[in-house]
TIDO-369940 format. One record per residue (C-alpha): residue in three letters; residue number from 1; x, y, z. Coordinates in steps of 0.02 Angstrom, whole numbers, plus 32768, in hexadecimal, padded with zeros to 4 digits. Layout:
BEGIN
<r->Ala&k->NUM&east->X&north->Y&up->Z>
...
END
This chain:
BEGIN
<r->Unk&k->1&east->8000&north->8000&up->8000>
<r->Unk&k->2&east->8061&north->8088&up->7FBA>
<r->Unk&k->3&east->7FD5&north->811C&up->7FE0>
<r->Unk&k->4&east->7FDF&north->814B&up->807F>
<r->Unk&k->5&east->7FB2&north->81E8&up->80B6>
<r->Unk&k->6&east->7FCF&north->8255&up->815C>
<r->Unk&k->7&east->7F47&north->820C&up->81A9>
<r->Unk&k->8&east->7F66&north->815F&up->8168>
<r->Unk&k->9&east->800D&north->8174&up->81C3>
<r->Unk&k->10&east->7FD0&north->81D5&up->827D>
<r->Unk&k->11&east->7F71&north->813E&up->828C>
<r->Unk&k->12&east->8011&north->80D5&up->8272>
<r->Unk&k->13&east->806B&north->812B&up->82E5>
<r->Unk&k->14&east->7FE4&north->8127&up->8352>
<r->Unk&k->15&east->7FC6&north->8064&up->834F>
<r->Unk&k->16&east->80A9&north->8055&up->8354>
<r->Unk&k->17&east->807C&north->80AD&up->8412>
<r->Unk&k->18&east->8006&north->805F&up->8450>
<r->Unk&k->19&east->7F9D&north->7FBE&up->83DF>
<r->Unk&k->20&east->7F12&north->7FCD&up->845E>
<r->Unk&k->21&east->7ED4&north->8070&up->843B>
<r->Unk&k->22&east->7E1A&north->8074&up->83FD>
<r->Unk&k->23&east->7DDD&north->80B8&up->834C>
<r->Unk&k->24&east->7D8C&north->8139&up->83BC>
<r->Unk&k->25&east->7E34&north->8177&up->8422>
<r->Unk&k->26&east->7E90&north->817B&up->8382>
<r->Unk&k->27&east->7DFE&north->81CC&up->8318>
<r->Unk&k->28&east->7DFB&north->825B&up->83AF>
<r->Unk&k->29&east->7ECA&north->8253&up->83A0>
<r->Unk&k->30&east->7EBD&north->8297&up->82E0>
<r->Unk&k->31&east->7E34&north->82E6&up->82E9>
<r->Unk&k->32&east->7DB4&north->826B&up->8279>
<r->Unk&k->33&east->7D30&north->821A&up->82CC>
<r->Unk&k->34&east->7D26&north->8157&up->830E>
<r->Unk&k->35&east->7CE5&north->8111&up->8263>
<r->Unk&k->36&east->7D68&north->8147&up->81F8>
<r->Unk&k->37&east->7DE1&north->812D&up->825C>
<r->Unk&k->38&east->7DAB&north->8069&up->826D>
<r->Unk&k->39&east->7D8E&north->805C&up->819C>
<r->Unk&k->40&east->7E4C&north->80A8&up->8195>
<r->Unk&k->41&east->7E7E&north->8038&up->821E>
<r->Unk&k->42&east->7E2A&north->7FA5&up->81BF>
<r->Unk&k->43&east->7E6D&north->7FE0&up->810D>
<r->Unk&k->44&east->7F1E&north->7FD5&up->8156>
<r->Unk&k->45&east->7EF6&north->7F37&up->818E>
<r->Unk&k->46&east->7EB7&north->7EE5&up->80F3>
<r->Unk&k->47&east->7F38&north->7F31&up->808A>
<r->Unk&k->48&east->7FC2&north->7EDC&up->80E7>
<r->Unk&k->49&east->8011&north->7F72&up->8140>
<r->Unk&k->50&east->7FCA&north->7F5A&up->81DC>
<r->Unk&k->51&east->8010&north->7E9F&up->81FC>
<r->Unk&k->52&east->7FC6&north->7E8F&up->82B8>
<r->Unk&k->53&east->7FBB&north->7ED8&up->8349>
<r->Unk&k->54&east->803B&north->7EA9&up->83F1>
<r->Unk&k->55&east->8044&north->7EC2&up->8490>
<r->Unk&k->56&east->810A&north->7EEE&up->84DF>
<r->Unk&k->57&east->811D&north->7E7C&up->8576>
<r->Unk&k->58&east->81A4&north->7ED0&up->85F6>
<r->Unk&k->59&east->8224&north->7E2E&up->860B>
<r->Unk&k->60&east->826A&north->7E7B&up->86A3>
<r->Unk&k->61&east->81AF&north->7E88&up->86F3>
<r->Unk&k->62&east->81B7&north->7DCF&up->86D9>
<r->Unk&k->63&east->8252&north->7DA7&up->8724>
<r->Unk&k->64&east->82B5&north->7DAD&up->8681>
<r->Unk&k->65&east->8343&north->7E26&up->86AB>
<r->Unk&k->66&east->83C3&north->7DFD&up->8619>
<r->Unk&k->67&east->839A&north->7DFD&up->8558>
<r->Unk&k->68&east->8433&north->7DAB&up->84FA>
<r->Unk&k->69&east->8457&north->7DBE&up->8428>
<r->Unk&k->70&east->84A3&north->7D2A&up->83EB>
<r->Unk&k->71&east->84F1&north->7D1B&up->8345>
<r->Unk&k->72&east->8504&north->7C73&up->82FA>
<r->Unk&k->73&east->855E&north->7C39&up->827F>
<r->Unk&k->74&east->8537&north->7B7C&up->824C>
<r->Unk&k->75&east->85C5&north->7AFA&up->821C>
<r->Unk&k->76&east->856A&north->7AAD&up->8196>
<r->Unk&k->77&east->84FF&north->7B0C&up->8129>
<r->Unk&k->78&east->8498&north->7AC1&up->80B3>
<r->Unk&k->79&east->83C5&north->7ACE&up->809E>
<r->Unk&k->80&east->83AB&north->7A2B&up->8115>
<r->Unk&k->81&east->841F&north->7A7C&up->81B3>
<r->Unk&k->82&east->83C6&north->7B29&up->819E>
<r->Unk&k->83&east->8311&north->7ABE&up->81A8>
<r->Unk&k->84&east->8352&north->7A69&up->8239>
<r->Unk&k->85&east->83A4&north->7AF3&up->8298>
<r->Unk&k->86&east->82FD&north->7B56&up->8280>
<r->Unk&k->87&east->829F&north->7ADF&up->82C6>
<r->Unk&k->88&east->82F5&north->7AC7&up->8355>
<r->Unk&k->89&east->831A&north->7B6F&up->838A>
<r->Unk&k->90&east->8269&north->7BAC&up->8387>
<r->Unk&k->91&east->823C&north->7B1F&up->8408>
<r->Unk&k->92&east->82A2&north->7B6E&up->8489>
<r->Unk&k->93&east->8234&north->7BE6&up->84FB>
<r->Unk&k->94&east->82BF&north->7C62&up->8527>
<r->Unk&k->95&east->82D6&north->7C87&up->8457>
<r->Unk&k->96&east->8272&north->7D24&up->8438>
<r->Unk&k->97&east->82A7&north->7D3E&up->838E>
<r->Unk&k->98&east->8304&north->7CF0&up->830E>
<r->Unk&k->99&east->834A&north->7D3B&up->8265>
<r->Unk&k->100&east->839C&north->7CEE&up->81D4>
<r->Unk&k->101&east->8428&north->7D78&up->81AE>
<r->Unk&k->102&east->84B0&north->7D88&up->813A>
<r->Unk&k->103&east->855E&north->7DC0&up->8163>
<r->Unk&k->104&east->85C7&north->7D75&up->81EB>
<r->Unk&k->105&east->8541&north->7D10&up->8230>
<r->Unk&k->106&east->84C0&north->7CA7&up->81ED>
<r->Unk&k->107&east->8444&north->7CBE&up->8275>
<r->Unk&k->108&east->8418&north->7D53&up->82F8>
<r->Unk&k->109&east->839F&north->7D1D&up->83A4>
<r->Unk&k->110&east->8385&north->7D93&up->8416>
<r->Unk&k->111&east->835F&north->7D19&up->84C0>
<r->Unk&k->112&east->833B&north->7D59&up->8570>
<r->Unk&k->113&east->8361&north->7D0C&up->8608>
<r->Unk&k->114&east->834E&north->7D21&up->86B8>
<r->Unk&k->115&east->8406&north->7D54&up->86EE>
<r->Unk&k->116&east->8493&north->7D34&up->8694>
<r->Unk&k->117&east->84C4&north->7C71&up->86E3>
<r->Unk&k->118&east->83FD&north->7C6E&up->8696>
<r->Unk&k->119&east->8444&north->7C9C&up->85FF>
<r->Unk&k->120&east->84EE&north->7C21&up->860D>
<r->Unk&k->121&east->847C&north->7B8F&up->8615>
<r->Unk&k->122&east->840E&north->7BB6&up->8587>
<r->Unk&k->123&east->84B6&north->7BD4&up->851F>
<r->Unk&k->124&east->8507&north->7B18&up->856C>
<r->Unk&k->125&east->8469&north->7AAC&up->8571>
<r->Unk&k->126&east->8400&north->7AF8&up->84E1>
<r->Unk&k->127&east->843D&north->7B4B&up->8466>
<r->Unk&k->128&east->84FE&north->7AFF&up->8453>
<r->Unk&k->129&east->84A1&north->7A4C&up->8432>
<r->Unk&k->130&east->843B&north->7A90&up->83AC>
<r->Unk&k->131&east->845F&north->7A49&up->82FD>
<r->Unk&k->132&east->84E2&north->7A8F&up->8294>
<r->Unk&k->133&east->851E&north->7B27&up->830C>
<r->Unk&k->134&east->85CA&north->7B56&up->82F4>
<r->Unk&k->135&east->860B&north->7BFF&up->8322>
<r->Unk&k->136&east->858F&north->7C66&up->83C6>
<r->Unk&k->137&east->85AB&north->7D1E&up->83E4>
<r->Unk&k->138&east->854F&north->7D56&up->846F>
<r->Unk&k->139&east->853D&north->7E23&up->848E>
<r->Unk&k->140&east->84D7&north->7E47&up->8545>
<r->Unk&k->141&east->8460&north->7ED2&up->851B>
<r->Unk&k->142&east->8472&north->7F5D&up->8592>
<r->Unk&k->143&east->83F6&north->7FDB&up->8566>
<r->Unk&k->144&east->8375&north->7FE1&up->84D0>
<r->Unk&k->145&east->8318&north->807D&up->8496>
<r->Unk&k->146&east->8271&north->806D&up->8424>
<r->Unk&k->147&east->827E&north->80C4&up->838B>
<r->Unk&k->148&east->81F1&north->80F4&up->8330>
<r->Unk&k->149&east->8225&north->8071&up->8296>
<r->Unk&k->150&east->8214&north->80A8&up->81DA>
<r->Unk&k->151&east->8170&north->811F&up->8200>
<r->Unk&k->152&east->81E7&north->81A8&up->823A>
<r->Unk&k->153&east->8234&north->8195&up->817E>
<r->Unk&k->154&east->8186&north->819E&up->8130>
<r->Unk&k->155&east->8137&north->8236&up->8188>
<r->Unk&k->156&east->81C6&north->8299&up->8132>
<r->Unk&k->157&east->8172&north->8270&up->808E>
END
């Protein structure tokens, strides 16, 4: 959906805030009332730019303290060791995400853990015995800022 207009993109930004705002908080945000809002909020939904609504869970609030990025590089690449090292890395609870990268590594997860001997036992037990894994880089995340993604980009155009 390549037409998106000002309002098209308030409500974006709007929804990127907070996904639980109703048609009629963001209709009274932009100035358009509650119906319009919900046939925008609707249009961006059928057209594939709205791809679903979350809700950000505070790991720390749930005793989560320590968010790890691991790069991965497998041993042996090949079609059947990326299928099977998918697999088994999204069973493990502690894997938020995983990406398929190119560069140094072959795989990013971002994993969070309780403390960091948490963290040591996920790397030993878990994620060391998964098929294929070769070279692990682990970088502790300190601090993380939300940014307001590519709609900061758009609103300048």
């Amino acid at each position: 959906m390549s037409g998106l207009d000002s309002i098209d993109l308030a409500i974006l930004r709007l929804l990127a805030e907070d996904a639980t705002r109703s048609a009629a908080e963001i209709g009274r945000s932009i100035g358009i009332g509650q119906s319009a809002a919900w046939r925008r909020i609707r249009k961006l939904g059928e057209s594939g730019v709205l791809a679903g609504r979350r809700v950000v869970v505070d790991n720390a609030a749930l005793g989560f303290g320590v968010t790890v990025f691991l790069g991965i590089r497998l041993a042996a690449k090949g079609r059947v060791s990326l299928e099977d090292f998918e697999r088994a890395v999204t069973a493990i609870p502690e894997v938020q995400t995983v990406q398929h990268v190119l560069g140094q590594f072959d795989y990013r997860l971002r994993i969070t853990a309780r403390d960091i001997s948490d963290f040591e036992r996920i790397l030993r037990r878990r994620i060391m015995t998964l098929p294929g894994v070769g070279q692990v880089e682990a970088n502790v995340m300190l601090s993380e800022e939300r940014l307001p993604g590519p709609l900061g980009a758009l609103a300048g155009r």
